[in-house]
Backbone as CSV, one residue per row, in Angstrom:
resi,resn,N_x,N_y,N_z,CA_x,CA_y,CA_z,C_x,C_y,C_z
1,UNK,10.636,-1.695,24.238,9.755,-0.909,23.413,8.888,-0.033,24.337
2,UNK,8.898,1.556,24.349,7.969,2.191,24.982,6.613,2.377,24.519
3,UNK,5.709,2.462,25.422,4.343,2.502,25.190,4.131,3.948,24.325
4,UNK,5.002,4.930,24.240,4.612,5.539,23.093,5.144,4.904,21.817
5,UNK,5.854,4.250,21.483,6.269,3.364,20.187,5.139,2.241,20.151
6,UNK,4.479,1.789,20.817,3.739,1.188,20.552,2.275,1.278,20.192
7,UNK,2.024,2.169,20.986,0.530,3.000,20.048,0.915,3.587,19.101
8,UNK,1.749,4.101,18.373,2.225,5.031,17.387,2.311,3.357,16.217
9,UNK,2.703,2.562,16.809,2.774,1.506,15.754,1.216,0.931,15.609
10,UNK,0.648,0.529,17.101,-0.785,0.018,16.453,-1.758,1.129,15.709
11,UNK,-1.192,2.478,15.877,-2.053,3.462,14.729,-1.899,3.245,13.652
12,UNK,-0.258,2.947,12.960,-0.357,2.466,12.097,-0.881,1.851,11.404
13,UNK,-0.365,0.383,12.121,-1.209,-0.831,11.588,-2.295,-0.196,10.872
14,UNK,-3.094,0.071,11.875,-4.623,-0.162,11.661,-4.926,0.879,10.587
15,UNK,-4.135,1.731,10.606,-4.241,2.404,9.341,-4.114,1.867,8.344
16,UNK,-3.121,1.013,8.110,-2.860,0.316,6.954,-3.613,-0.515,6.595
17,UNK,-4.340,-1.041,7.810,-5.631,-2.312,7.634,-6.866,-1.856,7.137
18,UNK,-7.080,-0.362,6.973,-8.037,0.111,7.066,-7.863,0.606,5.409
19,UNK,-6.822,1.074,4.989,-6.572,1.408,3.733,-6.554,0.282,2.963
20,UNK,-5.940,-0.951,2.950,-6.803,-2.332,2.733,-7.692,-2.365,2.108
21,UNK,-8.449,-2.798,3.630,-9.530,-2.816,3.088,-10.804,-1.897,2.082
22,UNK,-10.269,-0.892,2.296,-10.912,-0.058,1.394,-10.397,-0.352,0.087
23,UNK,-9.600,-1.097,-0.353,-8.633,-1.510,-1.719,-9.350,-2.677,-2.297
24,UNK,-9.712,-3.755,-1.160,-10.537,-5.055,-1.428,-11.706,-4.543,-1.071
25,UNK,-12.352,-3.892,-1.204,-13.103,-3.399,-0.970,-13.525,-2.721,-2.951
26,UNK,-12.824,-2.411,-3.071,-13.068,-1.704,-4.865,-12.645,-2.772,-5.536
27,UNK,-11.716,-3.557,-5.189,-11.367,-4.915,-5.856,-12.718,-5.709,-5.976
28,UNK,-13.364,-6.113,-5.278,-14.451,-6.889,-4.840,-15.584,-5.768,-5.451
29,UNK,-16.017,-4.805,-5.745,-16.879,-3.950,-6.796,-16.057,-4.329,-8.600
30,UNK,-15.685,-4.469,-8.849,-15.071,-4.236,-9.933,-15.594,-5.784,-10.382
31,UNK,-14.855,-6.849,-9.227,-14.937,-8.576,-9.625,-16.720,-8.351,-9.914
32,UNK,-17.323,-8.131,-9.313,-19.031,-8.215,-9.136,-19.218,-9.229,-8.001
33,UNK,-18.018,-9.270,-6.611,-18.446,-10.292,-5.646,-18.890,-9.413,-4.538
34,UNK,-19.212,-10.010,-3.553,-19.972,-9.769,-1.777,-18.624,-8.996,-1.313
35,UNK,-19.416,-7.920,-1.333,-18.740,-6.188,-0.782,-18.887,-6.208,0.495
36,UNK,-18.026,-5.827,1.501,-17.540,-5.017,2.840,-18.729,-4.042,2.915
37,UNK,-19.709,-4.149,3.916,-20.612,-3.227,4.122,-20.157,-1.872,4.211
38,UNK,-20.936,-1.226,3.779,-20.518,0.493,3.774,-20.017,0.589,5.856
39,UNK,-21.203,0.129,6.377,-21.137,0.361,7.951,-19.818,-0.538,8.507
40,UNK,-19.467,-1.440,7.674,-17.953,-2.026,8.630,-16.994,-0.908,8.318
41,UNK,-16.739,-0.465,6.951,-16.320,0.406,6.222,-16.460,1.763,6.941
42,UNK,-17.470,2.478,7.949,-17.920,3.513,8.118,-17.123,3.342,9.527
43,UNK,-17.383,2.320,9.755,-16.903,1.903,11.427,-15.314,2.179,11.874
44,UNK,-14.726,1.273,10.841,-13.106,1.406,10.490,-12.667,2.643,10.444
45,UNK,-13.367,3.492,9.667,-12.950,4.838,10.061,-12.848,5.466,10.789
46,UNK,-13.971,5.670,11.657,-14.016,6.356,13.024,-13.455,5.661,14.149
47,UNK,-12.972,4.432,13.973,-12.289,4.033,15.006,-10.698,3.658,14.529
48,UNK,-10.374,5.250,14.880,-9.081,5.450,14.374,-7.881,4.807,13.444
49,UNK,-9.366,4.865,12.231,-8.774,5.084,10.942,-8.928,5.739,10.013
50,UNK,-9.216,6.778,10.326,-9.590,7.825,9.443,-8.195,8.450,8.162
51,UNK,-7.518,8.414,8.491,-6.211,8.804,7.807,-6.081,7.442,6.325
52,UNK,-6.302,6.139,7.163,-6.383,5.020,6.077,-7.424,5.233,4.793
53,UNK,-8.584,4.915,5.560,-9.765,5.328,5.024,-9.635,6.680,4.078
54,UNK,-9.253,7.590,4.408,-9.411,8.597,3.492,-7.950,8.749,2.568
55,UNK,-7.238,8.140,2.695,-6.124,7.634,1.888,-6.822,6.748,0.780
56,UNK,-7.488,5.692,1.468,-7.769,4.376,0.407,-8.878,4.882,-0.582
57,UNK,-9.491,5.657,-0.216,-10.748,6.638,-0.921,-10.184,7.367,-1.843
58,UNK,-8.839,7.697,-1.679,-8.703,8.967,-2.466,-7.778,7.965,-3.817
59,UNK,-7.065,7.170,-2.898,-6.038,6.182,-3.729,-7.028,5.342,-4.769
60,UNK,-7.904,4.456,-4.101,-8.596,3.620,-4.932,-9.406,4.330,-5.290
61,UNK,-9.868,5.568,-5.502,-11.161,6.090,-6.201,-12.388,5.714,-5.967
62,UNK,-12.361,5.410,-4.520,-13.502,4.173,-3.641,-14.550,5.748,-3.046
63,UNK,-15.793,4.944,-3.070,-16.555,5.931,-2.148,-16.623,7.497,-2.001
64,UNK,-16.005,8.363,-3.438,-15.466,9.265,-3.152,-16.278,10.131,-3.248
65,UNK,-17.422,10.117,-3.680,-19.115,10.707,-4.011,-19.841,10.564,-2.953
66,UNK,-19.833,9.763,-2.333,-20.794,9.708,-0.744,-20.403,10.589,-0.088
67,UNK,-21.152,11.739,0.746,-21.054,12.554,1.564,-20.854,12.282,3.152
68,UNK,-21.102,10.756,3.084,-21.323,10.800,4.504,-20.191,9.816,4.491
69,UNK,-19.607,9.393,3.454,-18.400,8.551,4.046,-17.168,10.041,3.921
70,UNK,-17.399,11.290,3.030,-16.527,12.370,3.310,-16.403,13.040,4.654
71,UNK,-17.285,12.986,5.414,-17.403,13.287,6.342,-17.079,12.433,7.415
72,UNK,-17.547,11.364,7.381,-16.623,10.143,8.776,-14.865,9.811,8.153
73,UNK,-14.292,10.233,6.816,-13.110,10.454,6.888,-12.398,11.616,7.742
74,UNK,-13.162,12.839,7.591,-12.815,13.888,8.245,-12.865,13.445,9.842
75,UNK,-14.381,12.951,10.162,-14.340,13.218,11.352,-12.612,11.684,11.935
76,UNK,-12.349,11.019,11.434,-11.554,10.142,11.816,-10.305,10.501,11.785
77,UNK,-10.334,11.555,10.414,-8.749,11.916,10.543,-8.430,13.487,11.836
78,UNK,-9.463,13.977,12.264,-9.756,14.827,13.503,-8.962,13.840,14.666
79,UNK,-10.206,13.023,14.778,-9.745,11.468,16.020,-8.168,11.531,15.416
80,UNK,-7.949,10.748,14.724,-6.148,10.714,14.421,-5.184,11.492,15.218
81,UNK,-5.646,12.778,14.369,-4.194,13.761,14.406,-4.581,13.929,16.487
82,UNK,-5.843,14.165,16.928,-5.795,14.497,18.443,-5.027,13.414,19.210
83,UNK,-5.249,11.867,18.823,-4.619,11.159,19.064,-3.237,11.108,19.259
84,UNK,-3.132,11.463,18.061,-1.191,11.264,17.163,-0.671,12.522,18.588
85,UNK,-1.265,13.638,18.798,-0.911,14.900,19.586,-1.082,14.392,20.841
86,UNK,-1.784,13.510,21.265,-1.457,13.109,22.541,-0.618,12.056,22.846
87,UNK,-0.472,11.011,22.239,0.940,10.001,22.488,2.069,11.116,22.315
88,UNK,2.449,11.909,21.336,3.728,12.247,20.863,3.764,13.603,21.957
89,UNK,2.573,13.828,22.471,3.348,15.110,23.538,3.033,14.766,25.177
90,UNK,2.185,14.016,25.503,1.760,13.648,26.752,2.480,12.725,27.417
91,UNK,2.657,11.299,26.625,3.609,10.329,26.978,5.040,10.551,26.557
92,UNK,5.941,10.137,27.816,7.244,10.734,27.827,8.033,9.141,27.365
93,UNK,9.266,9.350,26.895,9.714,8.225,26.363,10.449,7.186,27.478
């Protein structure tokens, strides 16, 4: 497995972990139980998960009125794609 297949997979992941949780995250608003802080939530994003996060926002209809979680989606899915552009053109296979 090359180390560009493998960051390209833990981006994933964590994307997916991140879209998740933003899912149990509206699951857990809806039940009326102990919610995922906005700031773990805020955190996850900017540390390259912004693509999840603003997936799970748009999917679950989560958070989609806060300005400042519109904005740490953006700024995460920025982080992403510079990311995604440097494994897929810098590291050679």
């Amino acid at each position: 497995m090359t180390l560009k297949l493998v960051l390209l997979s833990v981006l994933l992941v964590w994307n997916l972990l991140v879209l998740c949780a933003y899912g149990l995250d509206k699951s857990k608003a809806i039940q009326h139980k102990r919610r995922i802080s906005e700031k773990a939530l805020l955190l996850q994003t900017l540390i390259l998960g912004g693509i999840g996060a603003f997936l799970g926002g748009k999917f679950f209809r989560h958070k989609i009125n806060k300005w400042y979680f519109k904005l740490c989606w953006l700024i995460g899915i920025v982080i992403d794609v510079v990311l995604l552009y440097l494994i897929l053109t810098r590291l050679s296979d």
